[in-house]
Phi, psi and omega in degrees: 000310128027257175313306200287295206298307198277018166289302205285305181325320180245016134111038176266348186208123186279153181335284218297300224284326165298317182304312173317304187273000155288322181314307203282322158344302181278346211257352205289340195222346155253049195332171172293130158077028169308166222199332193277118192274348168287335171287294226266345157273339177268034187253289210285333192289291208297326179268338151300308179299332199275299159336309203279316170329148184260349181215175112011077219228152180290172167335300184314279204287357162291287211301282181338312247250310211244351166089040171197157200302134160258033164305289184345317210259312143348269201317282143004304167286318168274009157283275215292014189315304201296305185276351184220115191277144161233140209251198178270006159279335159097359179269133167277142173206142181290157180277326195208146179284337177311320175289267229274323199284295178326318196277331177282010186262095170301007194254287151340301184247068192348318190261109181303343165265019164241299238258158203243103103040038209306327184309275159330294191316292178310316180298322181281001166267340191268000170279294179323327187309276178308355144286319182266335121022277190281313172278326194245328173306163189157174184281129182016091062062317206232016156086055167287147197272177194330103169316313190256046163260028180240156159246012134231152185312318169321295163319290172305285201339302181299318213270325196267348173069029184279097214276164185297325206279334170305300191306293192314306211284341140003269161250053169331164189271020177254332185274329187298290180293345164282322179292290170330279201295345200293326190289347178286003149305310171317284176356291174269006186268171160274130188280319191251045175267142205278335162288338158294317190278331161291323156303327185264351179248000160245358168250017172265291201299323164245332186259003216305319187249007159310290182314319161341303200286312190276355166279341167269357166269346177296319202077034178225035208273327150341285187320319184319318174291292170301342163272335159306285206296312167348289187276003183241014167231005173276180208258063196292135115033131146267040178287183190279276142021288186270000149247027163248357166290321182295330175280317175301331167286311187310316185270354173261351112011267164305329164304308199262020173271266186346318166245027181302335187265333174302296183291326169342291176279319148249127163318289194318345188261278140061314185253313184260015167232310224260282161342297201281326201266348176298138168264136149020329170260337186313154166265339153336299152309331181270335180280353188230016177255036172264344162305000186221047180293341205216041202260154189291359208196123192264145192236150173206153203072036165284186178283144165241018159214166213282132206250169169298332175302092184286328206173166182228126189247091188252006165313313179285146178213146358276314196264196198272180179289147157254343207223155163217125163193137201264155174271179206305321177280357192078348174308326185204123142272177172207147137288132184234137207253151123323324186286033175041005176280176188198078163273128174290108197222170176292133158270356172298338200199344180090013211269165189296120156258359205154149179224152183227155199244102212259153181286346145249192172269125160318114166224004142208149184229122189227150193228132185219000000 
């Protein structure tokens, strides 16, 4: 195999002599004119999911993720040794980007039962998302005691003697990747499939700051801004239905722009800090705050529709912004600090993208 890659790499061997030793591969575990529709689904889940996954997950969590047993997926896989390594870690990983360039290619992988489908691949993980989703997010995941005696996720953790082994069975790596992970699925998936969009307006409609909380206890809370801004640039139905999903993502957009750094450092305040202080007409408030049923403090006189305020941007340490300048389209600014750093933010909703380290002391800042 070998050879043939670094053959076909310097234009020594045409597609089809590749295509071919993928085929014979593949007949290993999808014979010619198969009829049976349980091989061929379960060949297009499992290897699809393995092509499609945005990172690498072991079997055990493969299994979770895609709903089957993982002998199957074992079983599978040890037909597949020449294109899918599976190391001693138990993660399957392609050997060459060329097998997924093959199997989604309809000029190239002829038969419709080897070739997998990204539009389908995606969708049906992203369905599974929103099932493990849907089923395991809730209010304080890991059972934590009265908040306000922690002012960070670390602190509870400690203070509740909530152990790393307590976290996995908590927050398993299949809901840890469904939360992360789910909108890159969305993205390419078919939208207008009616069990993907139902998976997606209950777990918006119920879950929008359960995902919060575990993302901030995960350290990945970041992501939030962006699968937001995801599912609010795709091109979703003007029905009634999506357009209360789009206004409950739209105010939760501004929530977590506005508190990112509050919920960042405790998750639990997400209900009993972030909330309350939200207004009073949004529907974000009106569908979650019986969720802050046990929040410390009663508030009056809030805001009641969304203020000017986008974000609070706290990043430069020790001292303050020296330089501010937005880039041509208006989409991104960037700050430049005495501590010589340069952060990159959203001007939309405030959220971070990145720091660059200047080589020197700041005296002008140009964004192109």
């Amino acid at each position: 195999m070998q050879k043939l890659l670094r053959a076909c790499a310097q234009d020594h061997t045409p597609f089809k002599d590749l295509d071919h030793f993928y085929t014979v591969i593949l007949r290993n575990i999808v014979p010619v004119n198969c009829d049976d529709d349980d091989i061929v689904s379960r060949y297009q889940s499992i290897v699809g999911a393995i092509i499609f996954i945005s990172r690498p997950l072991p079997v055990s969590t493969l299994a979770h993720l895609i709903g089957m047993d993982v002998e199957d997926i074992h079983a599978v896989l040890e037909k597949l040794q020449s294109v899918i390594l599976l190391g001693d870690d138990d993660v399957p990983r392609i050997y060459h980007k060329s097998f997924p360039d093959y199997l989604t290619n309809q000029a190239r992988c002829k038969d419709p039962c080897l070739r997998i489908d990204p539009k389908i691949g995606h969708m049906q993980i992203a369905i599974r998302c929103f099932k493990i989703t849907n089923k395991h997010l809730k209010y304080n995941v890991l059972g934590l005691g009265v908040p306000a005696r922690f002012m960070s996720n670390e602190e509870g953790l400690k203070k509740d003697e909530i152990t790393d082994e307590q976290l996995q069975e908590k927050i398993p790596q299949h809901l840890r990747y469904a939360c992360v992970y789910w909108v890159n699925h969305l993205e390419v998936a078919n939208i207008e499939d009616t069990e993907l969009m139902n998976g997606l307006e209950r777990f918006v409609d119920e879950h929008t700051l359960h995902w919060f909380e575990v993302l901030s206890l995960i350290g990945n809370l970041d992501s939030a801004h962006r699968a937001i801004r995801g599912v609010l640039t795709l091109q979703l139905s003007t029905s009634s239905d999506l357009h209360q999903l789009i206004q409950l993502l739209s105010d939760a957009l501004r929530f977590i722009s506005k508190f990112y750094e509050l919920i960042k450092r405790l998750a639990l305040h997400t209900y009993y800090s972030a909330l309350p202080f939200s207004p009073t007409s949004s529907l974000l408030y009106r569908r979650y705050i019986k969720e802050a049923r046990h929040y410390l403090c009663g508030i009056e006189g809030g805001l009641e529709k969304w203020d000017a305020l986008i974000a609070i941007l706290s990043s430069h340490s020790p001292t303050t912004f020296s330089l501010v300048r937005f880039g041509p389209d208006g989409r991104l600014f960037a700050s430049g600090s005495f501590d010589r750093t340069i952060k990159l933010w959203n001007a939309g909703d405030g959220s971070f993208h990145g720091t660059l380290i200047a080589s020197g002391g700041l005296r002008a800042l140009a964004l192109s």
